[in-house]
N, C-alpha and C positions, 0 to 999 in steps of 0.2 A: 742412459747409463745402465750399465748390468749393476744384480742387487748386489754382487758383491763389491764395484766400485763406490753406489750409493751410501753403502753402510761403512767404508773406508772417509766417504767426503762427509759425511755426519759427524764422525768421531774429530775430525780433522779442524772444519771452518762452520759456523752460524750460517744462514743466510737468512737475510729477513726480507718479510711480506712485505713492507711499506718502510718508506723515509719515517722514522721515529728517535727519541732521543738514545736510546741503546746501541742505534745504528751507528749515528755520531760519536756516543762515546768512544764505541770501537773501535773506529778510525783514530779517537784521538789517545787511547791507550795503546792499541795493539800496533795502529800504522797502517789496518785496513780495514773493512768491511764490505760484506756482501749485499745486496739489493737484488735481490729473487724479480726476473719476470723486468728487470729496465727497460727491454724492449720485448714485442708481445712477440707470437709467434711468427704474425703474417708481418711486422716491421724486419724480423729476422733474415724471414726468407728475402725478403726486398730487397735487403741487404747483399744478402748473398746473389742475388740475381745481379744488381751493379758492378758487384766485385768481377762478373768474367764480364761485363760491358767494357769495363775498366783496362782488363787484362786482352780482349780483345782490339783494343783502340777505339773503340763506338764513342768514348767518350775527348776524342782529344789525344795528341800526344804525350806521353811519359818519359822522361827523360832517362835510359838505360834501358830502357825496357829490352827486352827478349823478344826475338824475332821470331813472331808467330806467323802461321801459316793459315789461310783462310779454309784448308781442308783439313786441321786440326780439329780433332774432336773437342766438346768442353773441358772432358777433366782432363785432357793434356797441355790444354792452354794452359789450367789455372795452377799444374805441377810446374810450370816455367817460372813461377812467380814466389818470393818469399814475401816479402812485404813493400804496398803501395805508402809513398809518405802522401800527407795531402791529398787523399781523396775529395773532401770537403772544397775543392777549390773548384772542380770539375763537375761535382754530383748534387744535386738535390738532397738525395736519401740520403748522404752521409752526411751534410749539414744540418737537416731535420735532427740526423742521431746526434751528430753534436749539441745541438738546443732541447733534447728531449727533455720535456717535464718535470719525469718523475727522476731523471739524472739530474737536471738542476738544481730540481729543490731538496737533494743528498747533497750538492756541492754549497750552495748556500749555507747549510747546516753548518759543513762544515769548513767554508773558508771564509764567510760572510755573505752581507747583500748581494754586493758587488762582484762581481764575474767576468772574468776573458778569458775566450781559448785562444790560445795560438800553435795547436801542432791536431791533426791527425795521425791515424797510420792503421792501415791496411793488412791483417797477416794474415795467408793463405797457407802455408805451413804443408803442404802435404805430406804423404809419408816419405823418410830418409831424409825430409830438409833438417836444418840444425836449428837450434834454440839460440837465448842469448844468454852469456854468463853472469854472474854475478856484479850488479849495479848497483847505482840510486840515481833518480831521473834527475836531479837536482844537478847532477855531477855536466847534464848536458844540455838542460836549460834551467839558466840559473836565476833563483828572484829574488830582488833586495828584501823583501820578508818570512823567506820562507814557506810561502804559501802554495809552491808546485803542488798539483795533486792530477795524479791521473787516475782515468776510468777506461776501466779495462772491460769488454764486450761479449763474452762467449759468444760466438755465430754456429757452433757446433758444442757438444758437449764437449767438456775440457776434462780432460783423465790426464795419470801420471803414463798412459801407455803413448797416446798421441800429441805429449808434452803442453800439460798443464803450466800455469805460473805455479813456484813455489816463494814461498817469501820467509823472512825471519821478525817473527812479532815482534815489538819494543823495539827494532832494529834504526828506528826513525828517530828515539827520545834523545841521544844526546846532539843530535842537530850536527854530525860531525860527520864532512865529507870523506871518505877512506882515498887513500891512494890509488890508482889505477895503472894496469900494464895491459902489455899487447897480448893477446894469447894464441894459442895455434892447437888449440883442442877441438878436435873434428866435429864433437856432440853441439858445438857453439859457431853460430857467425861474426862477423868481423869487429863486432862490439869489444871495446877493453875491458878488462877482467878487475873489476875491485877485490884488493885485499888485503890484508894485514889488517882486519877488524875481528873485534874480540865475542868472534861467535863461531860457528862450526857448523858440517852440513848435518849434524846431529838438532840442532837447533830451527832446522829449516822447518817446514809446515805446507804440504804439496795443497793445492788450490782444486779443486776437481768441482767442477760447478757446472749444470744443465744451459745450454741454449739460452739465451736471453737474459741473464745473468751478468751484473757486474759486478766486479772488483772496483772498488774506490781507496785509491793508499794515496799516504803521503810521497813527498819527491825525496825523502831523504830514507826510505824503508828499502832494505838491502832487496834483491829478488830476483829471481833468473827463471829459465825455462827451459826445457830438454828438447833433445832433439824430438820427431814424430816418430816412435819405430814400431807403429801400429802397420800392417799388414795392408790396408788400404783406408783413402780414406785420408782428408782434411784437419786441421785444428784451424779453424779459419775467427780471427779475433780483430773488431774496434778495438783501436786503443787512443783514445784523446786525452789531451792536455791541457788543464786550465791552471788558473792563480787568481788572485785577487785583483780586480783591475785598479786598485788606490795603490797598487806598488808598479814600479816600473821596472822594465823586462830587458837586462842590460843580455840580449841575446845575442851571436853572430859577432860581426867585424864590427867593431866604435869607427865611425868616421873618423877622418883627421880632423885638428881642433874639435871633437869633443870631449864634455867633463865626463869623467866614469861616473860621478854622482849622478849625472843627469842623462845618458844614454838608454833611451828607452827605444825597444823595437815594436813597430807599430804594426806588424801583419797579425789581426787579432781580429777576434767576432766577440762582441757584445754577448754573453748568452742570459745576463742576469743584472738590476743596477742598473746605474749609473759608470758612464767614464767619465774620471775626475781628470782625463790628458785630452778628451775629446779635442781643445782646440787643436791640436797636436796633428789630426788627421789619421787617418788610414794608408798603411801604402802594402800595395798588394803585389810583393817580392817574388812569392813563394810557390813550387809551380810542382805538380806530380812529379813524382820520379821513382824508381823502382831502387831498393836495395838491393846489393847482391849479398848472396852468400857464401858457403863457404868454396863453392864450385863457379861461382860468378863473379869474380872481383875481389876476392883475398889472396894479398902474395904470401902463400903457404910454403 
């Protein structure tokens, strides 16, 4: 980052050195918190080196993907691409970052012992791709307690010019899902728009954070993200999804004959704990696939 973005993300958002109780709090007042350095620099780069494996096919096929050419350069592969769901199904490296350490025992902190993730997701963002509008993760996968939280990755520095997350603190405390609609705003992909919540983009709070850095919020904390309209050049982000694994994950389609009390979906990884459903088993649904955006698969 240039100094004049550093001394814009300083005024802005904390980031701390290590998993400590301040960190925690912040999460559980604001809705989020930063963890400086989640992944080092050379898990970074790994990362990012998978991400065009990924986007070239080396690892498997993707379900949508974009039809790349074997005499395409790297960084025109990886502009065909907005974001991989489920890398972690395909990758080594992405499932390491999912179980990472010094991210667990930030999630621990603050969801408890016990831990399951059930979503990755891949964003390569380059420049003119679009962001997502105004959310809450909760709104799309839903947990009987509450407990969604995801961790969000820098792979690249994240500024407000190559579209940072911005988020709205406190935005999580009343625990209250806002309504959502379709939207057709160019700056955004094909994600619904939450609104009619009693906040403003004067309330927002832009996220601008170094390489290797996480974001850790809850699932009910409003937050979007702009389009990239940096000049060249990536915002390439992890973003995984965990909860507590003593609640069950009423996600996707309910079977017929089953109770909604008891509909729990099982494509998940142990990252922390115990599973209290273990007899329940594993079942492994869920398979790469590319999102498209707002030039890929939105009827605009």
């Amino acid at each position: 980052m240039n100094t004049q973005t550093m001394e814009r993300a300083s005024r802005s958002v904390v980031l701390h050195d290590d998993v400590t109780d301040a960190l925690i709090e912040q999460i559980r007042v604001d809705g989020y918190g930063i963890l400086r350095n989640a992944l080092s620099p050379e898990e970074v780069a790994e990362v990012n080196e998978e991400a065009l494996r990924l986007c070239r096919g080396d690892l498997g096929e993707i379900s949508y993907q974009p039809e790349v050419a074997t005499v395409e350069s790297d960084e025109d592969v990886l502009r065909r691409f907005l974001c991989i769901h489920y890398p972690h199904k395909v990758s080594d490296v992405a499932l390491r970052a999912l179980k990472n350490p010094r991210i667990v025992s930030a999630l621990t902190g603050a969801i408890g012992p016990d831990v399951k993730a059930m979503q990755s997701m891949l964003f390569i963002k380059s420049e003119g791709k679009p962001g997502q509008a105004w959310h809450q993760d909760e709104h799309f996968i839903p947990t009987r307690d509450r407990s969604l939280t995801a961790v969000w990755i820098a792979l690249d520095d994240a500024t407000v010019e190559n579209g940072c997350l911005w988020v709205i603190p406190g935005s999580h405390r009343r625990g209250v899902l806002y309504p959502d609609r379709e939207q057709d705003d160019a700056r955004f992909d094909c994600t619904r728009e939450a609104f009619d919540f009693p906040y403003t983009d004067a309330d927002a709070v832009p996220v601008e954070i170094p390489a290797g850095a996480a974001v850790i919020f809850n699932g009910y904390l409003l937050h979007r993200s702009l389009e990239n309209s940096g000049k060249h050049g990536y915002r390439r982000a992890l973003a995984n999804h965990y909860m507590s694994a003593t609640s069950l994950l009423p996600w996707r389609e309910m079977p017929a004959g089953e109770y909604v009390g008891e509909f729990d979906f099982r494509d998940i990884v142990m990252v922390a704990g115990e599973d209290p459903y273990a007899y329940k088993g594993i079942d492994d649904v869920s398979r790469p696939m590319s999102r498209p955006d707002k030039d890929g698969g939105c009827d605009r």
